[in-house]
Structure formats: C-alpha cells, structure tokens
N, C-alpha and C positions, 0 to 999 in steps of 0.2 A: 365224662368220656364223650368224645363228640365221634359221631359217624357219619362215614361216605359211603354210600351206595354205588358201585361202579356198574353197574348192568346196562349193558347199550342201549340203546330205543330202536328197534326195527320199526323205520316209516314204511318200508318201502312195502307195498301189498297189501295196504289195508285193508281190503274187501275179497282178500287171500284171488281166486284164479275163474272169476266168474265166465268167461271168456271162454275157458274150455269148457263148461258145463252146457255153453249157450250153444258151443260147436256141436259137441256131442246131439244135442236135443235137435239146431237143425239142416248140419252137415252133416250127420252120421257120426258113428266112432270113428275112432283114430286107424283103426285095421279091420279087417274082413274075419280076422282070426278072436275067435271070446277071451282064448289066454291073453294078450297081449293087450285088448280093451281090459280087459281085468287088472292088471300089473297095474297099467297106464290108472286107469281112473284110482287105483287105490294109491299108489303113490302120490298124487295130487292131490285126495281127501285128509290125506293125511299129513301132509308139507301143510296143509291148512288150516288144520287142527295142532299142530307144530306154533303153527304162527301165535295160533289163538291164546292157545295155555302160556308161549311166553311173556305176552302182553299182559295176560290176567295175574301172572308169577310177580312181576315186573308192578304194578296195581296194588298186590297185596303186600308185597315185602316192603313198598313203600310207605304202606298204611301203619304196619306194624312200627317201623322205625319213627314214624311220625307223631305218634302218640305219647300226648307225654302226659296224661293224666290218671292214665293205666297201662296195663301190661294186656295189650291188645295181643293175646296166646293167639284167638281166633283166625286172624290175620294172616301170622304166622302158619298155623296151620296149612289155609288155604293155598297160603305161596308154595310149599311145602310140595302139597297135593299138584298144582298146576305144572311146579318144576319136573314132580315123578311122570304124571304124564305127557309133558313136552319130549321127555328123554325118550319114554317108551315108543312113543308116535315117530318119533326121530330114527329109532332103531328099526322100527319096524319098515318106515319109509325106505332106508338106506337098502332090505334087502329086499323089497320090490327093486327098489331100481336097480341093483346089480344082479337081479335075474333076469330085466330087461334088456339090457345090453348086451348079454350072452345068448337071450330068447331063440331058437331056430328057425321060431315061428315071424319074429319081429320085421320090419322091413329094414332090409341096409341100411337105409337112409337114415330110419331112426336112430337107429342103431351106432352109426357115424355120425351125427347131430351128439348123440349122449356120451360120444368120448371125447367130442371135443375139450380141447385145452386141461385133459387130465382133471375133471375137480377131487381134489383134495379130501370130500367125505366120502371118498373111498378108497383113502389107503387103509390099511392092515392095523395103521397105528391107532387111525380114528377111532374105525367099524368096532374094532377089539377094545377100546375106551369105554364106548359107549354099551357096547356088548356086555361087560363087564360093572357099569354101572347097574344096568337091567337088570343083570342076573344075580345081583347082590341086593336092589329093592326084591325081589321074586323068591329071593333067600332067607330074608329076615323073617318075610311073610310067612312061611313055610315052618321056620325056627322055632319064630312067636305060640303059632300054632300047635305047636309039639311040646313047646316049653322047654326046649332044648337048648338056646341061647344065653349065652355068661351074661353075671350081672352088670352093668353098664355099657353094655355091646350098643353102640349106636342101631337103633332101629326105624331112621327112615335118615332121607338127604338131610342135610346142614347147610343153611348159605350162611357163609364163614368167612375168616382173613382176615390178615397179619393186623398187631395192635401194637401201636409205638409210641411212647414218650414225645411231648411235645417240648421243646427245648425253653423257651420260654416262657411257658406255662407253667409253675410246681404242681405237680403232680398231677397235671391233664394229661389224657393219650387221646390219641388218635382211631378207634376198628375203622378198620377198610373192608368194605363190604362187596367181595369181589370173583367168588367162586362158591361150586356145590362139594358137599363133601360127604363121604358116607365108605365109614372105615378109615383105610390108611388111601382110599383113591381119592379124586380129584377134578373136577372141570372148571377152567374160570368160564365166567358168565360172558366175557370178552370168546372165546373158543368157542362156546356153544352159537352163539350172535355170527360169527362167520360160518357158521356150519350154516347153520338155517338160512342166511339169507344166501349160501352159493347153493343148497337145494333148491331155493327161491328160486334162483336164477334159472337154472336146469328145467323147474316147472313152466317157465316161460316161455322157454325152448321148446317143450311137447306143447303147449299153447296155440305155437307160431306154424308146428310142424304140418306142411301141405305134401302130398294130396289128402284129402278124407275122402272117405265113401260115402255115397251119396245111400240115402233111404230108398 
C-alpha cells in the first residue's frame, strides 16, 4: 500500500503574532476596557497555539507514516494529541472572537475591522463542526471514565481516507491521507488549513488595529 499524506503546510506566521505582544508591553493594550484586552489577548494566544499543535500534528503523522522499520504507535499518538488540541484551541478561539464583535464594551472600529469581508469560521456550519468535534473528544473522555462506551466505539480522532486500487499495479492501492475522523463526523485537513490561516488573517488585523492607549 503506498500512502499520501494530504495535510497543507501553514508557512505563513511562523513565529505565530509577536507584534501584538511587543504592542501590548509598549503601546498599551488594545482598549481602556479589561474585557475586551481579555477577548483580544486570548484569541491571539490561542490562534498561536492553533498554529503550533498543527505543525507539530503535521511533524508527527509524518514520522508515523515514514517509518518503515516499525510501527511507530508513538508518533501516532502524538499527531493524535496535537490534532485534539489544535481543534479545541480553534474552538475556543472562534468564541472569543464572536464575543468580540458583538462586545458593547469593544470600540466600533474594532469591531468593523472584524466583520470585515464575512470570514467564513464563523458561519453556523463551521462553529457547530468544530463545536461538535470538541464535544465528542470531551464525550469519550467522560464515557471512558464511566465505562459506559460500546465496544469498538472509536475513542479519540483518526487521520483517515479513501483507499483505492491502483490500476496498473495488481493488487497495490493507494490510502490517501486526508482528513480527521472520530465517529460518523468529519474535517479534511485541507478545511481545518483554511480555517486557521483566515483566523491567522483576522489576528493580523487586531495586530495592525490603531489607536492603542498609551501607559
């Protein structure tokens, strides 16, 4: 069986949003207001720590697949772990920032900076994807612990997809290595990749956002 790994490479932001940290420390926070420093700094720590776990996910599933001397479980594993927590950081980021944009507290401007061009991880179809992936790692856990879970009930993600026949080859196929899986749900790694980097984007945007207050 030969395999493809399809998982994007997020270049963009290697050193995730240094810029706003350097503001914060010696322009001041972003508003006058705590809640709205609050929202703001923890959606950026977290869009960063986003970043982090998908590149380490991305590192390890690589390693696993690469190994062909053993059955590098380990590997697996860690992809495992890094993908659960990129999701959950993702989720959690998403409803900072849609408390942000409705804030009362927040300034307009911000405000109208963050609805700019509609981004897309926060339609209803996303939020509730991701919502839903969370709350089914947060389920299992729970399950596990109880000892209330049927036997063969997947209990954590799966990076998984489609295996096909290769026509020319007797009896090769193909796995395509292309999505997380856990139950009958679903994210490809292509979807998660555009989520993160237009959050990315958005962090750039409270980066860039002037005026600060001064210390």
């Amino acid at each position: 069986m030969y395999v493809s790994i399809e998982l994007p490479d997020i270049n963009e932001y290697p050193n995730g949003f240094p810029e706003y940290w350097l503001n914060c420390i010696f322009n001041g926070p972003i508003s006058t207001d705590y809640r709205v420093n609050s929202l703001v700094s923890t959606y950026v720590r977290l869009v960063e720590a986003s970043l982090i776990e998908y590149r380490l996910a991305h590192v390890r599933l690589g390693e696993f697949w690469k190994t062909h001397d053993s059955i590098n479980i380990g590997a697996m594993n860690k992809a495992i772990s890094h993908f659960e927590a990129c999701i959950l950081n993702m989720h959690r980021a998403i409803r900072c920032f849609v408390r942000l944009r409705r804030s009362p507290y927040a300034p307009q401007e911000l405000k109208d900076l963050l609805r700019k061009d509609k981004p897309s991880f926060v339609a209803d179809k996303i939020t509730d994807r991701l919502a839903n992936v969370r709350d089914a790692i947060h389920h299992f856990d729970e399950m596990i612990l109880k000892e209330e879970f049927p036997e063969g009930a997947p209990i954590a993600l799966k990076p998984d997809g489609p295996e096909s026949l290769i026509a020319d080859e007797n009896g090769q196929s193909l796995k395509i290595i292309d999505r997380l899986m856990i139950g009958k749900m679903e994210i490809t790694f292509s979807e998660l990749a555009e989520w993160l980097v237009e959050m990315s984007h958005y962090t750039e945007i409270i980066c860039r956002y002037k005026p600060r207050v001064a210390l």
